[in-house]
C-alpha positions in Angstrom: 27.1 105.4 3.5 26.3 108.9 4.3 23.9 111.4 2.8 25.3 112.9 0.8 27.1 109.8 -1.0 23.5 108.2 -1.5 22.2 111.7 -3.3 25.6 111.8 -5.7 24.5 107.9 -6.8 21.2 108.3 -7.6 21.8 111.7 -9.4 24.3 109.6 -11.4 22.0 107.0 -11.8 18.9 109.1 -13.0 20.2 110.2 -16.5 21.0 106.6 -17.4 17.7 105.2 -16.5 16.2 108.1 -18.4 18.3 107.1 -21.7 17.1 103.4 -21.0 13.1 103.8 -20.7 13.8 106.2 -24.2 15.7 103.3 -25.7 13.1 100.8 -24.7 10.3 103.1 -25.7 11.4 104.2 -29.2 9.9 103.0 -32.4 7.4 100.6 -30.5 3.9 100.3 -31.3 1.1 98.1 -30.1 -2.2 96.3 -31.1 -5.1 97.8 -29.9 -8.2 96.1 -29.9 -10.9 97.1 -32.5 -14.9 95.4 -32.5 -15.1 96.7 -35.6 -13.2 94.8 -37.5 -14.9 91.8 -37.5 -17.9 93.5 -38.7 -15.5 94.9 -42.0 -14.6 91.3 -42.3 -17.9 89.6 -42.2 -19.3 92.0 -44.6 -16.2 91.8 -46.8 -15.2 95.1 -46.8 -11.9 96.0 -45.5 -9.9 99.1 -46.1 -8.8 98.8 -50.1 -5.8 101.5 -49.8 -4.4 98.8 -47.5 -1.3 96.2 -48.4 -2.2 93.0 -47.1 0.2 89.9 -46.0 -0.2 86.7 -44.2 2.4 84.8 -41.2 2.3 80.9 -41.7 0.7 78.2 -44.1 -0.7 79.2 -46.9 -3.9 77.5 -46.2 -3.7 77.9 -42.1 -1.9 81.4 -41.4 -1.1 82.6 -38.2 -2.1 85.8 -38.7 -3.6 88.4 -41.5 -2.6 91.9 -41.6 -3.4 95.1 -43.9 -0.9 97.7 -43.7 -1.3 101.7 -45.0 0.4 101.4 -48.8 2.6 104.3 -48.0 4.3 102.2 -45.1 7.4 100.1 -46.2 6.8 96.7 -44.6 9.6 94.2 -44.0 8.6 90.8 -45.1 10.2 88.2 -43.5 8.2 85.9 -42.6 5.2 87.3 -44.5 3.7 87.0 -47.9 2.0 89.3 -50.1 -1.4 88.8 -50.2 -2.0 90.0 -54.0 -5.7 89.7 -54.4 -8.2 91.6 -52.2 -10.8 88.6 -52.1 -7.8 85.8 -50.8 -7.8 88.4 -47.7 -11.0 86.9 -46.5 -10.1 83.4 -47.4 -6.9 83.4 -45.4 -8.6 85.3 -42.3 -11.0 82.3 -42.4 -8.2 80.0 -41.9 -6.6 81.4 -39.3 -4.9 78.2 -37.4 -6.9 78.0 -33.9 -5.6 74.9 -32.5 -5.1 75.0 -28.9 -2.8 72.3 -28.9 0.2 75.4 -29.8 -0.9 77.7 -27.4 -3.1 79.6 -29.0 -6.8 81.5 -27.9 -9.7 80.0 -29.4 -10.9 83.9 -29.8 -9.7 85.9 -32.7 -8.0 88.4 -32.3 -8.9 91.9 -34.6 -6.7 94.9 -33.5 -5.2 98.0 -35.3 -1.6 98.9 -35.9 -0.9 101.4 -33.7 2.9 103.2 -33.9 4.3 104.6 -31.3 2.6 108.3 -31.6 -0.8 106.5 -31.7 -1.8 106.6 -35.1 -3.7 103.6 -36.7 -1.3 102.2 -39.4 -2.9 98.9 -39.9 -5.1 96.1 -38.3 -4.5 92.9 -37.7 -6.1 89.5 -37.6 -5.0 86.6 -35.4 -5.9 83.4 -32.6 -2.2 85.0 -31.1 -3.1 88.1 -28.8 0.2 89.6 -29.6 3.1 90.5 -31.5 6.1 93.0 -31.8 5.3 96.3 -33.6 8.5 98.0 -34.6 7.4 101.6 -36.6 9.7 104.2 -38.1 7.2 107.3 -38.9 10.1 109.2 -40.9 10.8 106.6 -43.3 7.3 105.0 -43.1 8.6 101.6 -42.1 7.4 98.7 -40.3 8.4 95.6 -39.0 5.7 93.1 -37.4 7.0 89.5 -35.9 5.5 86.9 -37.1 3.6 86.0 -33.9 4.6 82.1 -34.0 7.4 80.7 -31.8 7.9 76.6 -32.4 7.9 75.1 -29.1 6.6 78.0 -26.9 3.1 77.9 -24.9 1.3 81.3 -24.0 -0.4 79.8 -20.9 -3.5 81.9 -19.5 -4.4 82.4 -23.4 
């Protein structure tokens, strides 16, 4: 292949990747560690302007979160939690068993979407989960971070 051919392929090439690493970037967030938390928790006060909804068992969740009221949240897989005080109760029985492949370290993290801004926190033994965000609409979507049958080795 000459020059000139090679140059013509990867000029083809760049605008695709381009529209892929957008695609792949858009609407993603991430957890971001936060020490504080467990302080808030401890001394039982976490953010009240926060909606708050628990992944899993009712009396051994998966994971706690609070989001920002003004964020839609889609629920599946999540319940309401409708009283402030059963927030504390379900973050203390978070499931830790290591026999699923989870951390025997909590997780506590904030929300982040993908421009960086804090829209919640969350509370977990799992060290991750998928963050979907739409800041226009004020929607979120966070996976429930249990898989049946999956091991997170190294955790």
């Amino acid at each position: 292949m000459n020059r000139k051919m090679i140059q013509k392929r990867v000029v083809s090439i760049l605008p695709l990747l381009s529209m892929l690493l957008y695609a792949c970037s858009a609407n993603y967030g991430s957890l971001m560690r936060n020490p504080a938390l467990p302080g808030l928790y401890e001394n039982r006060a976490l953010l009240p302007d926060y909606n708050y909804y628990y992944a899993g068992r009712s009396n051994l969740p998966y994971a706690v979160i609070g989001l920002e009221k003004q964020y839609q949240f889609s629920t599946m897989g999540w319940f309401k939690i409708e009283d402030h005080d059963d927030v504390y109760d379900k973050i203390s029985r978070l499931d830790d068993r290591p026999d699923i492949g989870v951390s025997n370290t909590m997780v506590s993290a904030d929300i982040i979407d993908q421009d960086g801004n804090k829209i919640g926190i969350w509370f977990s033994y799992y060290h991750h989960t998928v963050v979907k965000t739409d800041p226009g609409t004020k929607t979120a979507v966070v996976l429930n971070p249990y898989s049946p049958g999956v091991t997170r080795p190294g955790l």
